[in-house]
N, C-alpha and C positions, 0 to 999 in steps of 0.2 A: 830464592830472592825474598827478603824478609819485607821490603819496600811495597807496596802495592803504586802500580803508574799511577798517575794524574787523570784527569778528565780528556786534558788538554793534551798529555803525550799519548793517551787512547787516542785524540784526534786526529793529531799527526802521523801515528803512523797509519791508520787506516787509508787518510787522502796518501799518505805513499806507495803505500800500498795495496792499491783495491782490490786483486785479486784473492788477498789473503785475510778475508775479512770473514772469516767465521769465527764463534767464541774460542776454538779450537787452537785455531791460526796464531790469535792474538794471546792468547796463553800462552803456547809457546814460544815467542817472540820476547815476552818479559818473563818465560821463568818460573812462569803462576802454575803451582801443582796442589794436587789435593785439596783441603778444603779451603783455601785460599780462592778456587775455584768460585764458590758460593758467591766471595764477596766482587770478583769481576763480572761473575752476572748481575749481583743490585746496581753495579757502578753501569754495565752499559744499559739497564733497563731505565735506569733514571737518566741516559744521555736520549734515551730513546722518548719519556716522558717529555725530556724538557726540547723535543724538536731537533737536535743534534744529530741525531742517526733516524732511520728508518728499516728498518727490523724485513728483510724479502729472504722467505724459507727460514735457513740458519745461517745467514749472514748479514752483516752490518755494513750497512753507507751511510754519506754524507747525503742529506737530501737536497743540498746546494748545487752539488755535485749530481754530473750523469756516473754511472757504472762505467766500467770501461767497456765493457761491451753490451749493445743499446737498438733499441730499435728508431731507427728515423722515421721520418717522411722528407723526400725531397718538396723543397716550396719553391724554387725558383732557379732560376738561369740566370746567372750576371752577366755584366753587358763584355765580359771578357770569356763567356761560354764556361764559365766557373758555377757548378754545381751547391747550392745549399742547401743544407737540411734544418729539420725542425723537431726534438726530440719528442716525440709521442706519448711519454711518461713523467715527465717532467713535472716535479712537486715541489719546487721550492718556493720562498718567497720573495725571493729574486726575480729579474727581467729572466724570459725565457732565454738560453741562449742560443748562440746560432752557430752554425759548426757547417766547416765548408768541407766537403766531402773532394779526396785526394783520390784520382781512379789510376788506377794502373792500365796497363797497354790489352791485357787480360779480359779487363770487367768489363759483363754487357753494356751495352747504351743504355744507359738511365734518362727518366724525363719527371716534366711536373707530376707528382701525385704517386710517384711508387714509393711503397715503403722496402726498406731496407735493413740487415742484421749488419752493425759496424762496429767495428773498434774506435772506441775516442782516445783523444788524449787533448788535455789542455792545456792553449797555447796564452800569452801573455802579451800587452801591448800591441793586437792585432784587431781591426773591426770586428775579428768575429772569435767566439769562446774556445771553440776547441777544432781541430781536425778530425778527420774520420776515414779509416778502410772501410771497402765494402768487404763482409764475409759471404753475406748472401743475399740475394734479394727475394723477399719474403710475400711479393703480391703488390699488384696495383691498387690504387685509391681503395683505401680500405671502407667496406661498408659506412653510408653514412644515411643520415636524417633531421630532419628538418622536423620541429615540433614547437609545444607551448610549453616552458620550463612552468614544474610548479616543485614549488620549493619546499623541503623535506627541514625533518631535523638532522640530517649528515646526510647533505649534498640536494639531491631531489632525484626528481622523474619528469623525461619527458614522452610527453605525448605525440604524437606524430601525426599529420596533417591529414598524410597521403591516406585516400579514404577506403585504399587496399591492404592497411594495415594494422592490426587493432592491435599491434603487441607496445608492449612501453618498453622503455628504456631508462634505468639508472644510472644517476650521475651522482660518483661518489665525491663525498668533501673534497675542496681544494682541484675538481676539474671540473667546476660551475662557469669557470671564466667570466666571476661577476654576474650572472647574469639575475634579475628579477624574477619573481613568481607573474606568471601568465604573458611572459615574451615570448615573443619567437626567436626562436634559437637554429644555430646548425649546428649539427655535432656528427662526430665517428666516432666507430668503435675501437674501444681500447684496451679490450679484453674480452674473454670468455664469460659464459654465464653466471652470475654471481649468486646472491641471496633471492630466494625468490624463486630463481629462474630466468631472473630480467638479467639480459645483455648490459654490460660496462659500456659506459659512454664516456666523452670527456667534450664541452662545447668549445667549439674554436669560429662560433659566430654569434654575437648579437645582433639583431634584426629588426628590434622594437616592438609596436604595435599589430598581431595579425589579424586585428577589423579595421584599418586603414584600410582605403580604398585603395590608395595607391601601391598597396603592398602588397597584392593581390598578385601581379608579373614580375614583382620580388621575389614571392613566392615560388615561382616557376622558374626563375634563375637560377636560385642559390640551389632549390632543390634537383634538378637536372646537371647542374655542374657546368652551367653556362660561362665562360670569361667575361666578363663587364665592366674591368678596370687596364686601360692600356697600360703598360710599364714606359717609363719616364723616357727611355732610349727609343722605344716606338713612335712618341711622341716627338721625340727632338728632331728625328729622321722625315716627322711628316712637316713638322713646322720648316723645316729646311729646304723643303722642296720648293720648286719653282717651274712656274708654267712654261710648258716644254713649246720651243720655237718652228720655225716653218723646217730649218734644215731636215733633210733627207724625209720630207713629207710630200705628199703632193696638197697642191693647193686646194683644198673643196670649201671657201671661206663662199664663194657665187653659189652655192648648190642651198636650192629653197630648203631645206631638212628643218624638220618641226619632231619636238617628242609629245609621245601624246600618253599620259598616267595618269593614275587617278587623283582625284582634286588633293588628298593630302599626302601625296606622294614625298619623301625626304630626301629624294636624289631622280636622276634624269642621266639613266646609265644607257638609252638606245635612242636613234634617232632617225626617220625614216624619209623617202618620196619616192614619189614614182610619176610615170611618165610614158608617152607612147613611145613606141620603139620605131623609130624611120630607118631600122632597117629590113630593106623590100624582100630580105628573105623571110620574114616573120611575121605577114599579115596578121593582124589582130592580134600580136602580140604586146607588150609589157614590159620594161625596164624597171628596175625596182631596187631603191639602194637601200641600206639600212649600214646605219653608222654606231660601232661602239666606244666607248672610250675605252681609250689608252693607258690601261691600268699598271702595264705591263713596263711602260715605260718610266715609270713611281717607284714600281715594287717588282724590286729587282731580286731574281734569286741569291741565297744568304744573307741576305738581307735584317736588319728585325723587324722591318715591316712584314717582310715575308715570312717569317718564323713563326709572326702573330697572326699574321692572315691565315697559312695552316693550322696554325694550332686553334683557332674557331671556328675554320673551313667556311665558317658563311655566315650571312646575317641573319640574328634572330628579331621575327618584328611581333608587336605584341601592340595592345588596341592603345596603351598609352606610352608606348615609346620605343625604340628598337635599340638592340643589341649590336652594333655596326660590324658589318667584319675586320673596317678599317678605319683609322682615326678620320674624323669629321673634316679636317683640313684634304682630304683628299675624296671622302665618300659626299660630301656634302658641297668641295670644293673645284680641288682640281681637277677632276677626275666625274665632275657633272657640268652633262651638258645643257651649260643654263646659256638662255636664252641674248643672242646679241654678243656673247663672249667668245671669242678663238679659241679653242679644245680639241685636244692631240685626239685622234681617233685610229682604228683599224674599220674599214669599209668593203664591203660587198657589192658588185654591182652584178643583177642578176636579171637575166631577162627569160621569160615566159612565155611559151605560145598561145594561140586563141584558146588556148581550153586548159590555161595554168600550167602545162609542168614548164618543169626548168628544163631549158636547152642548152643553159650557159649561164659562166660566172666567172668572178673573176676580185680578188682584195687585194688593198692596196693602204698603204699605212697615210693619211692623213690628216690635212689638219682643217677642220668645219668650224661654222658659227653656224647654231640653229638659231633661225628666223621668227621662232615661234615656242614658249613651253606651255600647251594645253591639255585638256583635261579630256576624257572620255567625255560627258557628258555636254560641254560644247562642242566637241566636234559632232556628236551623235547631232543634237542640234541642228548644228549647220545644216548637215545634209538634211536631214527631216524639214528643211525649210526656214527656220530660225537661226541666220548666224547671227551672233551675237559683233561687238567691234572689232574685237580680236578676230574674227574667222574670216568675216566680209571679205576682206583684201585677199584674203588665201583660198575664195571659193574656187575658183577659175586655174590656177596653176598648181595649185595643194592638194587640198579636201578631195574634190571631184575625184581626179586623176589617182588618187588612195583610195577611193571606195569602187573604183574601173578597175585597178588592179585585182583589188581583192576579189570581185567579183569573180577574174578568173582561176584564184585560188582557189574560192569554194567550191566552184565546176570539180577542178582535178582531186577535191578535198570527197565530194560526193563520191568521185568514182575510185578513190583509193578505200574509203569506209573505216580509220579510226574507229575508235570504241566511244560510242555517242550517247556517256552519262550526261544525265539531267538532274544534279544533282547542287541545287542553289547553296551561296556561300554568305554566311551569316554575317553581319557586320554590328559589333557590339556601340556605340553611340556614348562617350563620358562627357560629362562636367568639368572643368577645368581642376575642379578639387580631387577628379576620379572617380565617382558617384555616376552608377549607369542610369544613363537617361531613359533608351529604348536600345530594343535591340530586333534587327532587319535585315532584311536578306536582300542582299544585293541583286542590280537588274544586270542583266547581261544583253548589251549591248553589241549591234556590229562593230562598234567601234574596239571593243575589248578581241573581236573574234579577230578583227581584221589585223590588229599588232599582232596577237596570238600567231597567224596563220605567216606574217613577214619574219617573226623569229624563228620559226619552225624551216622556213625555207633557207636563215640564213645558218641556222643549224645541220643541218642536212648538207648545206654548200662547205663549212666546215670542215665537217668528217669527212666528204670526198677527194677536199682538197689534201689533206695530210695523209687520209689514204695512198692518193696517186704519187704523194711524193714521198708513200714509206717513211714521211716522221712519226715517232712514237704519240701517243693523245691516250686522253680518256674520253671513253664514250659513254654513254649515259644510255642504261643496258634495263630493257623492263623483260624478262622475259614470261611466253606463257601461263596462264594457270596451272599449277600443278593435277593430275588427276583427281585425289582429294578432292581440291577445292571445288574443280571443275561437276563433280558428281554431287557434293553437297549444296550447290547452284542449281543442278540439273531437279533434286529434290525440292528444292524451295520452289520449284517454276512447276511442278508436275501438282504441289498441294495447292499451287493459284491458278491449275485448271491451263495452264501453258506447256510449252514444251522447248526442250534444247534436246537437238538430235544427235544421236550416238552414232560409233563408228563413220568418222569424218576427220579430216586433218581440222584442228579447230582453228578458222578465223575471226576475226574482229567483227566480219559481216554476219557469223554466225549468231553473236551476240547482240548485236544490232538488233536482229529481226527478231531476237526474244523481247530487247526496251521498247521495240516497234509492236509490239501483239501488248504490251501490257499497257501501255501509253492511253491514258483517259479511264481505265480503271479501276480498282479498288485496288491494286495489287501493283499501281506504279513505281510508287516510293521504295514499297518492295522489294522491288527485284533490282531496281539500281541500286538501291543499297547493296543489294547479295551479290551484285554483280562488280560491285566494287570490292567488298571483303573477297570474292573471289581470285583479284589480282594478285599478282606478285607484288612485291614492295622492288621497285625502282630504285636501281643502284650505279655508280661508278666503276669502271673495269678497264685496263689497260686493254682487255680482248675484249670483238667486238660478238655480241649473241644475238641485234639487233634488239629493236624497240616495239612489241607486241603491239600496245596500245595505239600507240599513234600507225602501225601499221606499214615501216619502214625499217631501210635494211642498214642504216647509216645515218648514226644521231649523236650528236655530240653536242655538248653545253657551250657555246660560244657568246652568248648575248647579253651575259649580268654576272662581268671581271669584277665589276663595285661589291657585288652580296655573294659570290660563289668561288671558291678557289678551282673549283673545276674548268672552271671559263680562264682564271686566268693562265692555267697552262696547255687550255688549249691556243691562248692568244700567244704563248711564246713558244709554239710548237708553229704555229703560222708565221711568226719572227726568224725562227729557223730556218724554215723550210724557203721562204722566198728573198733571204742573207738580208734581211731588211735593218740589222745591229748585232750587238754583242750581248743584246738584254735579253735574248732566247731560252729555250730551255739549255738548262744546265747537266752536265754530266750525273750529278746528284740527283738533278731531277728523274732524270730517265732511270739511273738507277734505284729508283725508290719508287717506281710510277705507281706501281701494286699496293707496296705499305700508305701511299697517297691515298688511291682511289679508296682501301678498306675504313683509312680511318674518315675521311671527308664523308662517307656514308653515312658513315656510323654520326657523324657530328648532324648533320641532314635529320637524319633520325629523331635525336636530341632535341634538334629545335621544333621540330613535328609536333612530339611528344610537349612541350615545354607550352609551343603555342597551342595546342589544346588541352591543358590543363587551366591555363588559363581563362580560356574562353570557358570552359565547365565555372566553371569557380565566379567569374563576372554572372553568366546565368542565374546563379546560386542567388548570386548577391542580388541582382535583380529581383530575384521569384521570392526572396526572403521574406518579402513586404505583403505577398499575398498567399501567404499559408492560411489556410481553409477554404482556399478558389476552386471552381470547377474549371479543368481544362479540356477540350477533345485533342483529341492523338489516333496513333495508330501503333499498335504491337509491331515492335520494330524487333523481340529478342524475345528466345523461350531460354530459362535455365531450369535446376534443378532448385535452384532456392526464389525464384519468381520470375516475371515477368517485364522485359523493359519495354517502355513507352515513349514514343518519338512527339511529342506537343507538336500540334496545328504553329501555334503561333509566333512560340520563337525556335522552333525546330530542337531544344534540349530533349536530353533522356534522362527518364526518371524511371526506378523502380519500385512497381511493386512487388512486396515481398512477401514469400509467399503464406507466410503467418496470416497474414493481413487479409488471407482470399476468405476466412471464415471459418468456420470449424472442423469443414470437409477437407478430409484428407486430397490434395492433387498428385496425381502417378503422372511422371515424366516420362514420355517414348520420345528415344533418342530417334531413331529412324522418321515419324512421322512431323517431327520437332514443336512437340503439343503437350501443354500438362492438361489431365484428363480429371474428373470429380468423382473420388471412389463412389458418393453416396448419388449423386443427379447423372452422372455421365458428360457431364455439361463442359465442353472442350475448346482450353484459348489454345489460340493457333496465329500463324504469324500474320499480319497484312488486314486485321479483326480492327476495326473501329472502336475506340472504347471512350466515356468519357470520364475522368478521371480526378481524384480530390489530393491537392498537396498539402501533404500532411508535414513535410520537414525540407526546408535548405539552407544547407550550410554552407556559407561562401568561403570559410579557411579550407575545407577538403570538395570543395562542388560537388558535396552528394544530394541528390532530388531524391528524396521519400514517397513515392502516390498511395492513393485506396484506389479500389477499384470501384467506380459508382455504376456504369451501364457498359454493355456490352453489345455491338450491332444494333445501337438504337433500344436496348431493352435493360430494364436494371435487372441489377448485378444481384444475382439470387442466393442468397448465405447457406451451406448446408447445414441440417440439424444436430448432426453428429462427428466427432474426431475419429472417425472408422479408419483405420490404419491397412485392411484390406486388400486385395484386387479386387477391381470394378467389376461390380456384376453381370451374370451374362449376359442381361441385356443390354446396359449401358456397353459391353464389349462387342454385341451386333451389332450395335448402332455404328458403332465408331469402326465397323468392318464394312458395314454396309455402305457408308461414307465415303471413304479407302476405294471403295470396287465402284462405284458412281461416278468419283472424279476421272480413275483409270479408263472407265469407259471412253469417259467427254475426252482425254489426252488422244486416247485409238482411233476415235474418230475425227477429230482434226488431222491428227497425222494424216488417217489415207485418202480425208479431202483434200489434203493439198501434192 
């Protein structure tokens, strides 16, 4: 061919041809041989210069254009269960486009956030660019992070928040997604390791300001992978609803029921009373109703409420605002029982004998008006003497008759022995701007034990009921310590001069009598702590292993359908089981109980994690203000790179590290869980009083930096030398002699008692 093609028939046949796009390809196509050769490679390097093509190995594309075979990400669900993706590579300077993915009868179940291997092809005149097969599915939510873009000359790097990660990330030209130097961004990974060494990134969130105040449970959203935004069908579905009638209810609108949460409570999902029991078989017994709404009658299996409701499993709450599991029309609305309004409920009525347990029960699907929506701290109140206007009227038939109940719960509560941590819960305090004011530790009140101790009962009445009637359910499973844990507990209690005895079936009471020997102290804090890391992490299970902690054999989540997905299909497993409608569990349900219960765990987890990131990080922001402060604490953690520190006064951890201890080399023993001072001997150990200098807090990653100023009341003694050693023999008697003194004092307790 004497002709050399155009720019433009290079164009075209490319986009016709993508699979045949190497210089090779398109040489043979037009003819081009020998040194003719030369001049279609100046021609496609200059289509390559001028933006036209994008040069991947030894072939040419359009960069308007996807490949025809691509890597996705799925991004969403249409409201017709229609699959979309989002190309992951995508360089053009075009709208990104959007490519609906075509499944065959074949292809695994796909969902939000897997990435995928497909074929495209582009389609014309349709909302969306292109179609797609799947070839293979290549992995879930691809790594991501959350950082401060700082902006390069081709592209940048971001820095990442999270204060357990000090690697960076590159973000090449053209996958900045706009964003500024010193934003906060979200991004995922887009590749393998590049120049550097640093991981390819690409951002697909801008986030703004990360010293905003309020972006602080931002931060903990986007970076845990929280949902926070309803889809528009979820929304229509909840605006549509309508407050459900007296039909096929029974009437409980006369039943005094009051909820009682705390003063900034955003919903009113349980509702309680109680009342002597006149019946003469049950001397000194107790009737006791607790009322929940009726979530179930809203959100209906296949639903998109329900789709949205699993797919967040539960509500995330955070000190300035929560995460709902369900739109507001229903969690704030229909579906709260506020005070004086008629609201669909499922109800329990349970009665008790003179010394608490349950002898009976019995739900039934109703419809209440609560009488009253109060707060812990009035009713606490009331009873202490002080009601206030609100409570007055409800001393006499309310209040009373709810702290007479309870009383006999705590009776059967004493003799059953739960696992009886004392371990106070922090309450962060904002400014309307997000600016923490103080930060405090909430009082625990009867009033908190006594709802505690009426959901537990109506939980427990739950599980038995769908037990006896063989409906499937989730129960809410903690089980044992593992031995591990159980042994590295037993260590922490043997170096605080206590003891937990071996060869024993372990129960709760066994533990008990360890929080009970430590209680007053120097080694309280201690050992609740250890005795909490000790647990298992509490989970969801179609099978039941019982509930360790609480000390029962049958416990299922029934009492917050509003914040927990767990609740509400135990609430349509009670639907079922007593033919109460057609809003029950569904066939789907049941077959999926398992893939339910793993992933609602896991989502539980999530927000665990999400809401104590946050609280770290507000600490941060608080203690910012007083770097160079002395604080007292207490050694709450030995590692090999320092020491953490639990503050007296707003209960944060802060470390010191161990650079910081001085010149002296410290030797970590794992077994006695103590860094030791090659050159003094001089040995922190856990449960050690220290008082302590804040040296650094960062509120974008909550990390607390301390020195160490004194130690058991004495200052902190610097050693003279970087000795890299083992500790000398004496410092090594010492610390044996130490060892064989406490083991004594443990021998001797044991065979006093």
């Amino acid at each position: 061919m004497s002709n050399m093609p155009s720019k433009s028939e290079i164009l075209d046949w490319i986009a016709e041809n993508p699979t045949l796009s190497a210089k090779r390809d398109i040489a043979k196509a037009f003819g081009i041989k020998g040194a003719a050769r030369i001049d279609l490679k100046r021609i496609l390097k200059e289509l390559e210069d001028e933006g036209h093509l994008e040069k991947r190995k030894k072939t040419y594309r359009d960069p308007d254009r996807l490949p025809p075979v691509s890597v996705l990400k799925i991004r969403e669900i249409g409201p017709d269960g229609d699959l979309f993706a989002q190309p992951m590579e995508w360089q053009g300077e075009g709208v990104e486009p959007n490519v609906l993915l075509i499944p065959r009868e074949s292809d695994p179940a796909l969902g939000v956030g897997d990435r995928i291997l497909a074929r495209v092809q582009e389609v014309k005149g349709e909302d969306y660019h292109y179609t797609a097969r799947l070839v293979r599915r290549i992995g879930h939510n691809p790594h991501k992070v959350l950082g401060v873009f700082r902006k390069g000359a081709e592209g940048g790097r971001i820095i990442p928040i999270d204060k357990g990660d000090g690697k960076e990330w590159l973000v090449p030209e053209g996958a900045t997604g706009g964003a500024k130097d010193g934003e906060l961004v979200e991004a995922e990974q887009s590749g393998p390791k590049g120049r550097m060494g640093l991981p390819r990134a690409r951002i697909v969130n801008r986030l703004g300001d990360p010293t905003a105040p309020k972006a602080v449970s931002l931060i903990a959203i986007h970076q845990h992978g929280i949902p926070d935004d309803f889809p528009d069908k979820v929304i229509a579905e909840a605006d549509a609803m309508k407050p459900a009638g007296l039909s096929g209810r029974v009437d409980m609108r006369d039943m005094p029921l009051v909820t009682i949460d705390p003063s900034d409570a955003r919903d009113h999902d349980d509702a309680c009373w109680a009342h002597e029991d006149d019946d003469p078989k049950n001397p000194g017994g107790y009737v006791i109703w607790v009322a929940i709404a009726d979530v179930a009658h809203y959100v209906t299996p296949g639903s998109a409420l329900d789709r949205e409701a699993k797919n967040r499993g539960n509500s995330s709450y955070f000190p300035d605002r929560v995460v709902p599991m369900l739109p507001d029309r229903l969690s704030g609305d229909l579906c709260s029982l506020h005070e004086g309004v008629p609201r669909a409920c499922v109800a329990v009525r349970m009665q008790v004998d003179a010394n608490g347990v349950k002898i009976g029960h019995r739900f039934q699907r109703g419809l209440m008006r609560s009488v009253a929506s109060l707060n812990y701290e009035e009713v606490q109140a009331a009873r202490d003497g002080s009601p206030n206007e609100k409570c007055a009227p409800l001393m006499d038939e309310v209040i009373a008759p709810l702290y007479e109940a309870y009383a006999l719960l705590d009776r059967a509560r004493k003799n059953r022995q739960p696992l009886d941590l004392d371990l106070p819960e922090r309450k962060v305090v904002l400014s309307d701007e997000g600016k923490v004011l103080s930060v405090n530790f909430r009082d625990r009140l009867d009033a908190h034990k006594l709802i505690e101790e009426f959901m537990i009962l109506a939980n427990v009445a739950a599980a038995e009921t769908l037990i006896q009637r063989k409906s499937p359910l989730l129960f809410r499973v903690h089980e044992e310590p593992s031995p591990e844990k159980l042994e590295a507990l037993r260590e922490t209690a043997t170096s605080a001069g206590l003891t937990l005895a071996k060869g024993q079936v372990l129960q709760t009471r066994h533990l008990n009598a360890l929080l009970n020997a430590a209680e007053g102290t120097d080694f309280d804090e201690l050992i609740n702590i250890s005795t909490l890391r000790a647990m298992t992490q509490a989970y969801y299970s179609p099978v039941n292993f019982g509930h360790f902690g609480l000390a029962l054999r049958n416990y299922a989540h029934f009492t917050s359908p509003i914040r927990r997905y767990s609740d509400l299909i135990v609430h349509r497993g009670l639907i079922s089981a007593h033919k109460w409608g057609d809003d029950g569990l569904s066939p789907e349900d049941i077959e999926r109980l398992e893939s339910t219960a793993t992933h609602i765990s896991d989502t539980e987890r999530r927000s665990m994690m999400a809401e104590r990131d946050t609280t770290d990080r507000y600490l941060a922001a608080f203690l910012s203000e007083r770097v160079g402060n002395e604080f007292t604490g207490r050694i709450s953690g030995i590692a090999k790179f320092g020491v953490f520190v639990r503050m007296d006064e707003t209960g944060a951890d802060g470390l010191i590290p161990i650079r910081s201890l001085g010149r002296e080399y410290f030797h970590y023993d794992r077994e006695s869980n103590t860094l030791m001072g090659a050159d003094t001997g001089l040995t922190l150990g856990l449960g050690q009083r220290v008082t302590v200098k804040l040296t650094e807090a960062l509120p974008v990653t909550g990390g607390i930096a301390l020195e160490l100023v004194s130690l058991d009341g004495k200052d902190f003694p610097r050693g003279p030398s970087a000795g890299r050693g083992k500790p000398g023999k004496r410092q090594l008697g010492r610390a044996k002699a130490k060892a064989a003194k406490v083991k004594r004092k443990v021998e001797r307790t044991r065979r006093n008692k």
